[in-house]
C-alpha angles and dihedrals in degrees: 000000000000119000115232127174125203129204137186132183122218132187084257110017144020115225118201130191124195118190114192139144095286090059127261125330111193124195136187125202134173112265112250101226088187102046105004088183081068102070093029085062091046088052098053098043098049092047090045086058093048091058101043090241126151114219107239093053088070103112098191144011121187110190126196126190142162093215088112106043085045096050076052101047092037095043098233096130123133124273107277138189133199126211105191140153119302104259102024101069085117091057091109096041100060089041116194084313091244113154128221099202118003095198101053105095092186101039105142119218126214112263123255108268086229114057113228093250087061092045095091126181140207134181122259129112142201137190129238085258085061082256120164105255099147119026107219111261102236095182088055081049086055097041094058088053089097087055095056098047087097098047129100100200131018123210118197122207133176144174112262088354095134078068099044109022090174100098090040092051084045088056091050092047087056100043088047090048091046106033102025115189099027106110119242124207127191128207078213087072102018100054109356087184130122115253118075103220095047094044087045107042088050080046093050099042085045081059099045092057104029097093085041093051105036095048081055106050081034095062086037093057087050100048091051090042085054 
């Protein structure tokens, strides 16, 4: 039997489960807020001793955690930008125009993740066949560079790019030449799916915890490398 090892980090505590050939072995450690990987890596090394299992004959380790839905619902996400098609910056903003409820006047939506200065558009445009109608506008791509020096993450977004990825994969090749190191996400590869609101808004919350999330796994990675 293979031995796996599950872990899952709370608001108060982190719960770990370890399955092996002696049966199941199950831990419970206080959450870390300020460095969750810390108490991840306690918990798994406490529950590993108590076993009497070495590290590297964990076969498996599956791993759940809310960081990412609670920098989105707190808002703690990182500073993110949006290059988009000229005309549509406001895309994330009206939504699919559902209402939650039709006869409240005064009903108040949840802000774009994205603020409209950092919604930045370029011209370029494609056809519902994925068909050249607007060539992108490389210089335009080069010209917003000064207002992304301060950003941590940049979502693209473009119209019928889930048919024809390619401007939006030229965008990414500049940005990575220019800016190298911010992370670049594309509704292309995040949500190939028609229906811009829906494509840009999972391309926009993908961007806002990409640096969050892959400084974490990455100092996880680290600590049970160690």
């Amino acid at each position: 039997m293979r031995i796996q090892l599950a872990v899952d980090i709370g608001g108060t505590f982190t719960d770990l489960a370890l399955e092996h050939a002696g049966g199941r072995k199950t831990a419970k450690v206080l959450t870390t807020q300020a460095a969750p990987e810390r108490g991840v890596l306690d918990g798994v090394a406490a529950i590993l001793r108590d076993a009497g299992i070495a590290p590297g004959d964990v076969a498996l380790m599956v791993h759940g955690t809310t960081l990412a839905t609670n920098a989105i619902i707190e808002r703690k996400g990182a500073r993110t930008a949006l290059i988009t098609t000229q005309g549509h910056r406001d895309v994330l903003a009206m939504g699919n125009e559902s209402r939650y409820d039709q006869y409240d006047l005064d009903i108040t939506l949840p802000q774009p993740l994205i603020p409209r200065y950092l919604r930045l558009p370029v011209p370029e445009r494609l056809d519902n066949t994925g068909a050249v109608l607007l060539p992108l506008d490389e210089a335009a791509v080069h010209a917003l560079l000064p207002h992304l020096a301060d950003v941590e993450s940049i979502a693209v977004g473009f119209l019928h790019s889930f048919v024809n990825p390619a401007h939006e994969r030229r965008v990414r090749d500049i940005l990575a030449s220019a800016l190298p190191g911010i992370p670049v996400s594309l509704s292309c590869e995040v949500s190939p799916e028609m229906r811009e609101w829906e494509r840009f808004s999972t391309t926009a919350a993908n961007a806002y915890v990409q640096p969050l999330i892959a400084g974490y796994l990455g100092r996880l990675q680290a600590g049970l490398r160690a």
